[in-house]
C-alpha positions in Angstrom: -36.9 -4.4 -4.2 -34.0 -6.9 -5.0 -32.9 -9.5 -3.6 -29.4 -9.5 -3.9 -27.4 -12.0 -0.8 -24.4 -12.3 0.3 -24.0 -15.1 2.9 -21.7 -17.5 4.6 -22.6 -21.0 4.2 -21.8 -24.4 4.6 -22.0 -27.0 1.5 -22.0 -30.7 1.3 -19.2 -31.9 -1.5 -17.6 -35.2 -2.0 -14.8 -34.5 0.0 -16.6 -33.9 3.1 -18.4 -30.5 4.3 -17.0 -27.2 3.5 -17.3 -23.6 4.5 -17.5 -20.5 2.0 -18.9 -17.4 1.3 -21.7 -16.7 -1.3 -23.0 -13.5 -3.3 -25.9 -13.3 -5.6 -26.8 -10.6 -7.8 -29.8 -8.6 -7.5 -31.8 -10.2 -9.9 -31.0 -13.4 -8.3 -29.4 -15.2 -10.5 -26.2 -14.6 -13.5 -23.5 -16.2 -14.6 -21.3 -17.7 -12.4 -17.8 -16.6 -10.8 -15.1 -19.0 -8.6 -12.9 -16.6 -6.5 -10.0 -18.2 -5.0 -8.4 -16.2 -2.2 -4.9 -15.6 -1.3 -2.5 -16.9 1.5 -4.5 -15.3 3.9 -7.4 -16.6 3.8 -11.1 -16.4 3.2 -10.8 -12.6 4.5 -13.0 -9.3 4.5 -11.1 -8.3 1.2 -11.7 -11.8 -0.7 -15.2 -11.4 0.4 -15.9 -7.9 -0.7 -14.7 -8.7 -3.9 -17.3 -11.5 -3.7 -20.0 -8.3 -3.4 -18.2 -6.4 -5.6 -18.8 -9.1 -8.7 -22.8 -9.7 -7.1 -23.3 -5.8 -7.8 -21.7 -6.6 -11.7 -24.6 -9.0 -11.9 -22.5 -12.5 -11.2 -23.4 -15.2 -8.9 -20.0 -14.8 -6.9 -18.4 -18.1 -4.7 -15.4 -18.0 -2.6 -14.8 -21.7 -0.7 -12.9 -21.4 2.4 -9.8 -23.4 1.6 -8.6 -22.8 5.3 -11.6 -24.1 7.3 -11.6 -21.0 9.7 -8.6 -19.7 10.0 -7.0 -15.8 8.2 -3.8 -14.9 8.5 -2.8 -11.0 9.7 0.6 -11.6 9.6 3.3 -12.8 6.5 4.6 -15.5 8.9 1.2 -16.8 9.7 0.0 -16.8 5.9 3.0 -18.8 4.8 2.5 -21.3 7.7 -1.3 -22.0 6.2 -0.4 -21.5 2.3 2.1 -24.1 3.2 0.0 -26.7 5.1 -2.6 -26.1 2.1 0.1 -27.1 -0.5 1.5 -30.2 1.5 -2.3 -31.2 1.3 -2.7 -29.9 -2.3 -5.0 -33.2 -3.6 -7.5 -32.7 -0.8 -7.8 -29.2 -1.7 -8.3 -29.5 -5.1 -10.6 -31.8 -4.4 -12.5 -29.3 -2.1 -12.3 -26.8 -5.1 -13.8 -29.1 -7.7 -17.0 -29.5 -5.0 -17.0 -25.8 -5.0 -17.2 -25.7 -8.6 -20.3 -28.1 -8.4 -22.2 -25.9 -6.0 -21.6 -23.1 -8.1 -23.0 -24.4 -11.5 -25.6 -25.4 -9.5 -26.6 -21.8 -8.8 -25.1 -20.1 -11.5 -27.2 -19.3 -15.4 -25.7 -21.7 -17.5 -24.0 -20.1 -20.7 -21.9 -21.4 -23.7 -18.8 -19.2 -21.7 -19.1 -21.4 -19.0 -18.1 -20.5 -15.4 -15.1 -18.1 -14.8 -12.4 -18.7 -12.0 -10.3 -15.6 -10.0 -7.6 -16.0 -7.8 -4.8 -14.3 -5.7 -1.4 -15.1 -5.4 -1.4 -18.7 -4.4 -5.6 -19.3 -5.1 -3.9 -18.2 -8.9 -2.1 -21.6 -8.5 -5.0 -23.4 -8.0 -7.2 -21.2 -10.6 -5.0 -22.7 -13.2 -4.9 -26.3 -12.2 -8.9 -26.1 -12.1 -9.1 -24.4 -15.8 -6.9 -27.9 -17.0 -8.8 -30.6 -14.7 -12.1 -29.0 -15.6 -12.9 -27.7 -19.2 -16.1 -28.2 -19.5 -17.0 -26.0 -16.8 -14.1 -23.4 -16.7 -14.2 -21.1 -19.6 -12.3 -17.9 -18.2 -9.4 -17.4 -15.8 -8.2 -14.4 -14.3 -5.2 -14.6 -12.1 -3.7 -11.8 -9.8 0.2 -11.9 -9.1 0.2 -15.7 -9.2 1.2 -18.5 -11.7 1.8 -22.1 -12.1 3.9 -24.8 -14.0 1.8 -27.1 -16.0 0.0 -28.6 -18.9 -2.4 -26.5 -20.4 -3.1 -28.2 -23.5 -6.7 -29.6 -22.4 -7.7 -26.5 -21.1 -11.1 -24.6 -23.3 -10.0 -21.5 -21.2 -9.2 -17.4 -22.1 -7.1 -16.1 -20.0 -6.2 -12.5 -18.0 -3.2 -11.9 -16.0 -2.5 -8.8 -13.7 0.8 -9.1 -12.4 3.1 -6.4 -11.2 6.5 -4.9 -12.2 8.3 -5.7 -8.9 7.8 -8.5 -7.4 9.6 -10.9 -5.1 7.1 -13.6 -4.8 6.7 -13.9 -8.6 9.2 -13.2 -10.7 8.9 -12.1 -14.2 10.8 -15.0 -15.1 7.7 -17.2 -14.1 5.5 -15.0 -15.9 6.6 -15.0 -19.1 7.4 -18.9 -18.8 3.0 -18.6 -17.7 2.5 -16.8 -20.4 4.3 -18.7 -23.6 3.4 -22.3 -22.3 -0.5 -21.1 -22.1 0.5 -19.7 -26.3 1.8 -23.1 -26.7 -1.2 -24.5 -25.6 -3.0 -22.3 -28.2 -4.8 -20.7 -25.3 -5.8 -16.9 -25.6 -3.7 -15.2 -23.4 -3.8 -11.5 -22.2 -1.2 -10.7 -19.5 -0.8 -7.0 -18.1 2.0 -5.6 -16.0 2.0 -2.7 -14.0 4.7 -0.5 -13.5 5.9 0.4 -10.0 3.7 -2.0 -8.0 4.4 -5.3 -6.1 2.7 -8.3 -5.0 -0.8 -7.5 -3.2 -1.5 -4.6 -5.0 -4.8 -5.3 -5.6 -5.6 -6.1 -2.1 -6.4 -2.6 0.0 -5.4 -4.3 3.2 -2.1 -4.4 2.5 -0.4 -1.8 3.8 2.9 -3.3 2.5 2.2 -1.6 -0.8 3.5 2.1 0.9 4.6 4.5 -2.0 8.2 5.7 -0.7 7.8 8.5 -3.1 4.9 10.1 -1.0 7.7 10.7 1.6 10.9 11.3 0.4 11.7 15.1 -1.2 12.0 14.7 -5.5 12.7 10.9 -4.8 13.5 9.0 -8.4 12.8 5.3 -9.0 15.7 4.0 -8.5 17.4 5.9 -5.5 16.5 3.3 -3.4 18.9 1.2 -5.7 21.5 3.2 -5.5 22.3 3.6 -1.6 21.4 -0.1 -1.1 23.6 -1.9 -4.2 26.5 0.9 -4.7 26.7 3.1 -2.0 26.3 -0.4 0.8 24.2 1.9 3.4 21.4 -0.6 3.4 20.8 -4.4 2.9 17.6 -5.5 1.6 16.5 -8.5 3.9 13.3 -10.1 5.1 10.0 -12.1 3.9 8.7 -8.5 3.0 10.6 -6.4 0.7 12.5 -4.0 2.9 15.9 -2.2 2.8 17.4 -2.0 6.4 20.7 0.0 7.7 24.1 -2.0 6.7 25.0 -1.3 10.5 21.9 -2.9 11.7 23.4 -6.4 10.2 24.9 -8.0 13.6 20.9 -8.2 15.2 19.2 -9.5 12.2 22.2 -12.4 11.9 20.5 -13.1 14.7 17.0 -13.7 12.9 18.9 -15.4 10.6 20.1 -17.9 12.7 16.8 -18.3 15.0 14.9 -18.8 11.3 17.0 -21.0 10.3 17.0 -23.1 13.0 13.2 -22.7 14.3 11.2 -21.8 11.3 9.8 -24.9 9.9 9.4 -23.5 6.4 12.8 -22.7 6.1 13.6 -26.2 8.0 11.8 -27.8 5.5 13.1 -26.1 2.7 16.7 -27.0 3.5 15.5 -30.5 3.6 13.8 -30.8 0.6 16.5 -29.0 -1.5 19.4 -29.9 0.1 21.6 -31.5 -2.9 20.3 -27.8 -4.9 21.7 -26.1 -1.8 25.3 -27.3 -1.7 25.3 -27.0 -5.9 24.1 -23.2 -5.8 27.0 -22.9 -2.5 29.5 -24.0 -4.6 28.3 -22.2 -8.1 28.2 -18.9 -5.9 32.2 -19.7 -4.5 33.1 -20.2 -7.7 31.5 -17.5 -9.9 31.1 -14.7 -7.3 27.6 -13.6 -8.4 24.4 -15.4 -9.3 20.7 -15.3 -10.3 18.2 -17.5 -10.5 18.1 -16.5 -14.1 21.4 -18.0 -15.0 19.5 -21.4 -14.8 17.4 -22.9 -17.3 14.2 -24.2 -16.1 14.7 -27.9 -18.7 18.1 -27.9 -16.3 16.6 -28.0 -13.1 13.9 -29.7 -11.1 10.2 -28.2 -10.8 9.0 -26.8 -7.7 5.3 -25.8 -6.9 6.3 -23.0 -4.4 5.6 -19.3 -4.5 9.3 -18.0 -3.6 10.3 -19.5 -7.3 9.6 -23.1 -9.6 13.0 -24.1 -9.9 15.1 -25.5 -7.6 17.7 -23.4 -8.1 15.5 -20.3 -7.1 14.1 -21.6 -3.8 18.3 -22.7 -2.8 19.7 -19.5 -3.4 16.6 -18.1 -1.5 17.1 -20.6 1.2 21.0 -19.2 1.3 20.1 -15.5 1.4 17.4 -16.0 3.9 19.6 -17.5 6.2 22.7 -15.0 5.5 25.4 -17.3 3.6 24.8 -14.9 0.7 23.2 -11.3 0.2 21.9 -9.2 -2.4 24.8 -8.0 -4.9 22.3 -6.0 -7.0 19.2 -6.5 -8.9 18.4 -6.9 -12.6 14.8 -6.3 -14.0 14.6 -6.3 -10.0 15.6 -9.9 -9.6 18.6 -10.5 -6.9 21.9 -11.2 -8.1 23.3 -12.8 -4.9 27.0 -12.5 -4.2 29.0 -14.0 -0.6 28.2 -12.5 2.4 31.3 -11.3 2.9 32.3 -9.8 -0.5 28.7 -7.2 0.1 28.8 -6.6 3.9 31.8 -4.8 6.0 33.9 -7.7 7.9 33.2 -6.2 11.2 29.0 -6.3 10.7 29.6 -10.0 9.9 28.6 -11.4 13.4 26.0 -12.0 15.7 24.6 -9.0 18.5 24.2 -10.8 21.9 21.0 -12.2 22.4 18.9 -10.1 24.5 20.4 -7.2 22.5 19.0 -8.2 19.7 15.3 -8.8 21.5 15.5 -5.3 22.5 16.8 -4.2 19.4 13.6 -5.5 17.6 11.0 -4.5 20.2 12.5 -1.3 19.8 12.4 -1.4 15.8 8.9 -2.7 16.4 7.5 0.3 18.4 9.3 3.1 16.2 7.9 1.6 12.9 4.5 1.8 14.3 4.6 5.1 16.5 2.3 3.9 18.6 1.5 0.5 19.6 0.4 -1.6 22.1 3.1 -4.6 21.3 0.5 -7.1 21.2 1.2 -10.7 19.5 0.6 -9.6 15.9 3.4 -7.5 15.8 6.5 -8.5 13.5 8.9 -8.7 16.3 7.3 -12.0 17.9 7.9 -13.3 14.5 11.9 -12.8 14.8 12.1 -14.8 17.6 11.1 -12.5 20.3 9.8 -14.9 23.0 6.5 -13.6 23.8 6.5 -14.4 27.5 9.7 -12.6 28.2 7.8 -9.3 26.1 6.5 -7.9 29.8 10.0 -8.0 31.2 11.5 -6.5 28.2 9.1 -4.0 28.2 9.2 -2.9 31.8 13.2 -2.8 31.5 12.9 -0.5 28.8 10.5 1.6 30.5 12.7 1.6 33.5 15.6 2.7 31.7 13.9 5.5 29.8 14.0 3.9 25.8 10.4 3.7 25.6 6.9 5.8 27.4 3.2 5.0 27.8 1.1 7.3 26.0 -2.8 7.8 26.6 -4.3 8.4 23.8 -8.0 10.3 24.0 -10.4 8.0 23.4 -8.5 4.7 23.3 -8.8 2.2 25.8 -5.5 0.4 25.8 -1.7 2.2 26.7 0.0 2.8 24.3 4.0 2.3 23.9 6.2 5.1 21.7 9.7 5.7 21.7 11.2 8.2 24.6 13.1 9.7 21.4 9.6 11.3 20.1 8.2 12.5 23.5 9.1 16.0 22.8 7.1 15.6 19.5 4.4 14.3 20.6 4.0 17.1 23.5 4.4 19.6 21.0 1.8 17.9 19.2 -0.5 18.1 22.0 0.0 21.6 22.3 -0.7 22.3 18.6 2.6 23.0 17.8 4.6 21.6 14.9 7.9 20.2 16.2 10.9 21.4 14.5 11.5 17.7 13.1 8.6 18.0 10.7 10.1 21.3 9.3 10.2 20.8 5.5 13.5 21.0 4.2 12.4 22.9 1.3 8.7 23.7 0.5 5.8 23.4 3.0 2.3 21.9 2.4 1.0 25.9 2.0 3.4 26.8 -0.8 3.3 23.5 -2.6 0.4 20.3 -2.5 1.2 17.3 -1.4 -0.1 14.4 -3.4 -0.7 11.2 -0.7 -0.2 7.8 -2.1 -3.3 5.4 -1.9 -2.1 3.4 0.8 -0.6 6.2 3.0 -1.0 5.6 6.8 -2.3 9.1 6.6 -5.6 8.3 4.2 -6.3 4.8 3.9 -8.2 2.6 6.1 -11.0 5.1 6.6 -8.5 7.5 8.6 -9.0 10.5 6.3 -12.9 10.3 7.4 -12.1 10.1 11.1 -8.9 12.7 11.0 -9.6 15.2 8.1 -13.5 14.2 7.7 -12.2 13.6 3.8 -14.5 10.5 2.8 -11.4 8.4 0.5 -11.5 5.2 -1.2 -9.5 4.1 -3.4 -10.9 3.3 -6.8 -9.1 0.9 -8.5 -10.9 -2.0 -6.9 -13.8 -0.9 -7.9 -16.4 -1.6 -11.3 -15.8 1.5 -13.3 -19.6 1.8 -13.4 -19.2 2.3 -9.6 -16.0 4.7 -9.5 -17.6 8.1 -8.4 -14.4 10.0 -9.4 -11.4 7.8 -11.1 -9.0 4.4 -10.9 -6.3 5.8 -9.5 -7.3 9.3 -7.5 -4.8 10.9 -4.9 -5.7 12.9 -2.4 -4.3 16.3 -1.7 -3.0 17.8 1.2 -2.8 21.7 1.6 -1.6 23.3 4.8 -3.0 20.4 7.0 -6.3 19.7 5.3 -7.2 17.1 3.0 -8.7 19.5 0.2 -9.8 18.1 -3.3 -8.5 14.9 -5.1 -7.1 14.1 -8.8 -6.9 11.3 -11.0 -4.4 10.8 -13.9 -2.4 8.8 -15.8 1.0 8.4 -17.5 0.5 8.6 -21.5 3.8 6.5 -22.2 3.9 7.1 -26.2 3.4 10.6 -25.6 5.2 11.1 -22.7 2.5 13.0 -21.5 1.2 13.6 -17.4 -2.6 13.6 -18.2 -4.8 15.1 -15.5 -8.2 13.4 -16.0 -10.2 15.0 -13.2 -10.1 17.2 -10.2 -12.6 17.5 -7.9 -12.2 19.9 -5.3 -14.2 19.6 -1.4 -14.8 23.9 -1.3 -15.4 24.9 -4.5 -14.1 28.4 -3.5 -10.9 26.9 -4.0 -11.3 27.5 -7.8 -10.8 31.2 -7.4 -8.4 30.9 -4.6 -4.8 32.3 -5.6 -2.8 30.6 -3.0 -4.2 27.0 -3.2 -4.1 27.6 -7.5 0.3 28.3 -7.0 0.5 25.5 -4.4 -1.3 22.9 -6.8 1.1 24.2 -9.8 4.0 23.8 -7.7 2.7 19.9 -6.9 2.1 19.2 -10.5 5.2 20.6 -11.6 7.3 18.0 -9.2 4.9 15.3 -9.6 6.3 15.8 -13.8 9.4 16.2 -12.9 8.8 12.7 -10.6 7.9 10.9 -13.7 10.2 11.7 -16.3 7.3 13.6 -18.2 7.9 16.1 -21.1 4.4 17.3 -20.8 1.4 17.9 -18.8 -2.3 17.9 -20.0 -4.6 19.8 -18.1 -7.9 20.1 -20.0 -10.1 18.2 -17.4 -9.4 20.5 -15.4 -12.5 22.9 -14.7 -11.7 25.7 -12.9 -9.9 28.2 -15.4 -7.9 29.3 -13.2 -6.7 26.3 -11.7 -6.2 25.0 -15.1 -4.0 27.9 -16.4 -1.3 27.3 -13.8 -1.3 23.9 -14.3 -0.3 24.8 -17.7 2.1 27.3 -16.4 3.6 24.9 -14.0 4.1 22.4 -17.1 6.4 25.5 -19.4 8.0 25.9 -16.2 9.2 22.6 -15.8 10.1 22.0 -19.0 12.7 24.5 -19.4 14.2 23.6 -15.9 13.0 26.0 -13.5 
């Protein structure tokens, strides 16, 4: 039997006492591993990650930074990220005790003790690896950097940042990555296309794939009707592209955030001379980036929206609607005027209560179902939660939204009157004509479901399609029962087998590396071997590929029309 613990505790430091959560291995006892978390807090995903490295044979350590409290919400997270950072001393000082208790507990080796962190613990990872050579020996950092000097530091060091990404820029990236050169530091930094911030974090549903859901969407498209076509306006503390004609209510936002939210209160105060230079540069050149600034021309900042002054400004200008996005480069904004992007006529304010509605109603159709509780994204627009009941009754009254029962669940649930007829057809196992594909169905062609689909993740293909999925990639590879990056598939309106791939970029190739199927009669069947064809072939044609390889594949004839949907696709068909 082993002995392997994981365990919350509370440990004495200099500072004063402190909370966190420990793992040991099951031999009990291996080299040592720091894990800083993320804005949110010392969460269920920090701490299985804790487990994760106990089960790799590492004496795992996460200290609570926040003393209690985890953020559900983006609003909520930056509120703590930011109280942390306005007390940054005391919390380094709380991370240097951790670091203590750890090499305490931890084998002591020549490589020292090794430090992760996420997003803003990345911040802190860094400053530890300079303030602390003797004991930090490796850093790995996840979508997070930092400005400073690295020239004491004994540390290697192993980025994983992502390809788009509003909270971190590449610009800060490469600057993370030539100062740590400078420093004669190894440095190993990996980017990964088509992700953004929080992609290693499973409970972040922000990371949904758009191209699960749109017919032969393109990277890119979203691009096009946003920053040439003016149909949507990309807007918000989470990357989202809303309808131009939807501007009047969140002018609204704008306005209550910049007069109510303190972080953007205090961002206005603390840049204010930046503020009226980047106003004026805007005026005068008609469109800017944060790139067009050197970072020896402008002051340092230690915040996560950008570490220049310049970057947190025009961010401070957009957020609050003096400026919009113009279009993106290497997916950084280019902001431009308000008023040269946006129609005159959207340029105003919605009345007040309109707006209110307007978001509870945005609120309940980008859920489905829900019971507007105070976790929901419209309390954090300025929704006053005590007037919620009488908004909600008044749109009941006046037919916009209906209580729905759902078997099973305690609490009513609210959905829009618009989907009513859906929903009964639903109940009466019928598809409503909405859902009609507009070209193939799930019988004639397989659907591929991204990781983080609302469909499959979370556990829900278990409960829905009793399809037991987890995504791999957040997982040892010695752990991975099938692959990194497998995909579900969805046949007719079952969850059928899985896949896992990748993108052979010097080749051009769309390799298939496994496929594992739930009824291995499937193997023979004709229908479900033209439908999987027909999904490979767009799933090419999705990636730019020239070619597909289909040698994992077992079944023979699954295999040969894999092969055959690959000749089709490259001669057009």
């Amino acid at each position: 039997m082993g002995n392997r613990t994981s365990q919350e505790l509370t440990y004495y430091g200099d500072t004063q006492t402190a909370h966190g959560y420990l793992a040991m291995p099951e031999r009990g006892e291996g080299p040592g591993v720091l894990v800083l978390h993320a804005w949110w807090g010392l969460n269920d995903t920090m701490r299985a990650i804790c487990t994760r490295l106990a089960h790799a044979g590492f004496v795992a350590f996460a200290p609570d930074l926040y003393h209690g409290k985890v953020a559900d919400t983006i609003a909520d997270a930056g509120t703590l990220g930011k109280a942390l950072d306005s007390n940054h001393l005391q919390a380094k000082a709380e991370i240097a005790d951790a670091t203590r208790f750890l090499s305490e507990r931890a084998v002591q080796t020549e490589s020292g003790l090794a430090v992760i962190g996420f997003s803003l613990g990345a911040y802190y990872a860094l400053d530890l690896a300079a303030a602390d050579p003797e004991h930090i020996r490796s850093v790995v950092i996840f979508y997070g950097t930092g400005g400073g000097d690295y020239s004491t530091s004994r540390a290697a060091y192993l980025g994983h940042f992502a390809e788009n990404d509003e909270y971190e820029p590449q610009p800060n990236v490469d600057e993370l990555e030539e100062s740590l050169r400078r420093a004669g530091r190894p440095v190993t930094f990996y980017r990964y296309p088509g992700t953004g911030h929080w992609f290693f974090e499973p409970d972040r549903s922000e990371a949904f794939n758009q191209a699960a859901a749109v017919l032969d969407y393109k990277p890119g498209m979203w691009e096009a009707v946003a920053y040439q076509q003016r149909k949507f306006v990309d807007w918000g503390v989470w990357l989202a592209a809303r309808p131009m004609d939807e501007l009047p209510h969140w002018r609204v936002v704008m306005r209550r955030e910049r007069d109510s939210d303190s972080r953007i209160r205090s961002m206005a105060r603390d840049h204010a001379d930046a503020i009226v230079e980047m106003r004026a540069i805007v005026h005068e050149r008609g469109t800017v980036s944060n790139r067009d600034f050197e970072m020896a021309t402008r002051t340092r900042t230690q915040s996560y929206r950008g570490r220049k002054d310049s970057a947190l400004a025009l961010y401070y200008l957009w957020r609050t609607g003096e400026v919009m996005t113009h279009h993106r480069e290497r997916f950084e904004r280019v902001y431009a005027l308000t008023e040269t992007v946006a129609p005159a006529h959207l340029i105003r304010e919605s009345d007040e209560a309109e707006a209110d509605r307007f978001l509870i109603t945005k609120e309940v159709g980008f859920s489905g179902l829900t019971r507007l509780n105070r976790v929901q994204d419209s309390f954090h627009r300025g929704v006053p939660f005590d007037n919620a009941k009488q908004i909600r009754e008044a749109m009941l009254a006046e037919g916009e939204i209906i209580e729905v029962q759902v078997e099973g669940w305690k609490a009513v649930h609210y959905a829009l009157s618009s989907d009513a007829e859906m929903l009964r057809d639903v109940s009466a196992g019928r598809v409503p004509k909405a859902w009609a594909p507009l070209e193939t169905s799930t019988t004639e062609e397989v659907v591929f479901l991204a990781p983080l689909d609302h469909v499959s993740a979370r556990g829900r293909a278990k409960v829905l399609f009793g399809f037991d999925y987890v995504w791999e990639v957040y997982k040892p590879e010695h752990q991975r029962k099938f692959g990194y990056y497998t995909l579900p598939m969805l046949w007719g309106d079952r969850l059928v087998a899985r896949f896992d791939s990748k993108f052979d970029r010097t080749t051009n190739t769309f390799v298939i590396l496994g496929l594992w199927l739930e009824d291995e009669a499937l193997g023979n069947d004709e229908a479900f071997a033209e439908a999987l064809a027909c999904g490979f072939a767009r799933f090419v044609t999705f990636l730019g590929a020239s070619k597909l390889d289909a040698t994992a594949i077992r079944e023979p004839l699954l295999r040969q029309r894999a092969n055959a949907s690959k000749e089709a696709n490259s001669s057009g068909v």
